[in-house]
Each structure stands twice: as structure tokens, then as C-alpha cells.
C-alpha positions in Angstrom: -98.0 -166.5 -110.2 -101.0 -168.3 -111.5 -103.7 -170.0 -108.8 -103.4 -173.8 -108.8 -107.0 -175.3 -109.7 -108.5 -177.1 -107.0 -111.3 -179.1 -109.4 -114.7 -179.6 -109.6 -117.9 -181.4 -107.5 -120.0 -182.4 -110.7 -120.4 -185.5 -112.2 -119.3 -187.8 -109.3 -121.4 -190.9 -110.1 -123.7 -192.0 -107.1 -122.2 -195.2 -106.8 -118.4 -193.3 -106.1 -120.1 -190.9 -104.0 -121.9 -193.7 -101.3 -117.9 -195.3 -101.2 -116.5 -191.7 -100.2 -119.5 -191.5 -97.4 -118.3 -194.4 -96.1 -114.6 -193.6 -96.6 -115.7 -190.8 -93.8 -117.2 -193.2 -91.5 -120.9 -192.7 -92.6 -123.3 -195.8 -93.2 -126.5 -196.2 -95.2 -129.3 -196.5 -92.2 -132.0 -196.7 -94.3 -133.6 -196.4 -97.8 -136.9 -195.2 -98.3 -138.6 -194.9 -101.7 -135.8 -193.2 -104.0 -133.6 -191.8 -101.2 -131.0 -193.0 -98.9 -130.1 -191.7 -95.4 -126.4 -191.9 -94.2 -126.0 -191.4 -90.6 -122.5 -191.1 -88.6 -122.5 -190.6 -84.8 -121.3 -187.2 -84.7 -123.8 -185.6 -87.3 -126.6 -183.5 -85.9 -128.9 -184.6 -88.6 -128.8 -187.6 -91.9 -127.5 -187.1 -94.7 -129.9 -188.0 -97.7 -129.4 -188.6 -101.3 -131.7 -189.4 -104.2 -130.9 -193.3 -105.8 -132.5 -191.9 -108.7 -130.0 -188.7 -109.2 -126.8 -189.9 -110.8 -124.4 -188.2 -111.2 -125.0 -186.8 -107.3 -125.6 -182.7 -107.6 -123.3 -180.3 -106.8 -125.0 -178.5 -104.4 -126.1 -181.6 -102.8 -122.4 -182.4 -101.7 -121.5 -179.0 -100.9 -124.4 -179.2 -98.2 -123.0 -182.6 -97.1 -119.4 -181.3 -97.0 -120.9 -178.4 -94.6 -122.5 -180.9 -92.3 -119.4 -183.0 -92.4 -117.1 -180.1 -91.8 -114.2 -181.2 -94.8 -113.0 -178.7 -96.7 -113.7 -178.9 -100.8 -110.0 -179.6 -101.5 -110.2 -183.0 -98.6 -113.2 -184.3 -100.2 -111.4 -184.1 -104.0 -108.3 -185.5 -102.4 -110.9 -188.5 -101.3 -112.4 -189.2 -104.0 -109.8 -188.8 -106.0 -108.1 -191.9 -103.9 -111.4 -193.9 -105.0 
């Protein structure tokens, strides 16, 4: 039986990536020179991107997804929905 493919994190454009960080209750706090600082109650630290990165890096959302605690395959599902 052949594995399903889940997808891919690369090339989700900046501007698709701030709707799904507010799709999970995040909000932009504060931008400072070329980065942005998301912030949600629950988070032990912010999350920052670079405005001048697009599309967003992989690696990048994979250490937001690890803060945020969702699973690759819930954050695809997301942004898929976007």
C-alpha cells in the first residue's frame, strides 16, 4: 500500500502565512525594522518573521509549528482552507 503524501511547507507567500497566524489566534504586536512579532496568550515566547522574506522559509514555520504545538498535517489542512 503506497504512503498518502502529506505536502509541502515551501513557498507559502508571506501575506497567506500572517492570515494562517491569525487563523490560530495569533496577532501582529509589533513591527520593527523588517520583522514582525506575533504574540498569542499562551506562547512562551513571539513569534517573528522577516517582511522582507517572501515566500516564508521552511524552517521558519516548522519552528513556529513547534512553539504552536500543531502538527504539519493541521497547519496544511489550514492553509489549505485559506
Amino acid at each position: 500500500m503506497a504512503k498518502k503524501k502529506i505536502g509541502h511547507l515551501k513557498n507559502v507567500s508571506l501575506k497567506k502565512y500572517c492570515k494562517f497566524l491569525d487563523e490560530l489566534g495569533c496577532k501582529c504586536n509589533r513591527t520593527k525594522g523588517g520583522h514582525m512579532h506575533y504574540s498569542r496568550k499562551d506562547l512562551t515566547r513571539p513569534l517573528t518573521l522577516q517582511t522582507h522574506k517572501d515566500p516564508v522559509p521552511e524552517f521558519i514555520i516548522r519552528n513556529h509549528l513547534r512553539l504552536l504545538n500543531i502538527t504539519k498535517e493541521t497547519a496544511l489542512s489550514i492553509l489549505s482552507e485559506i
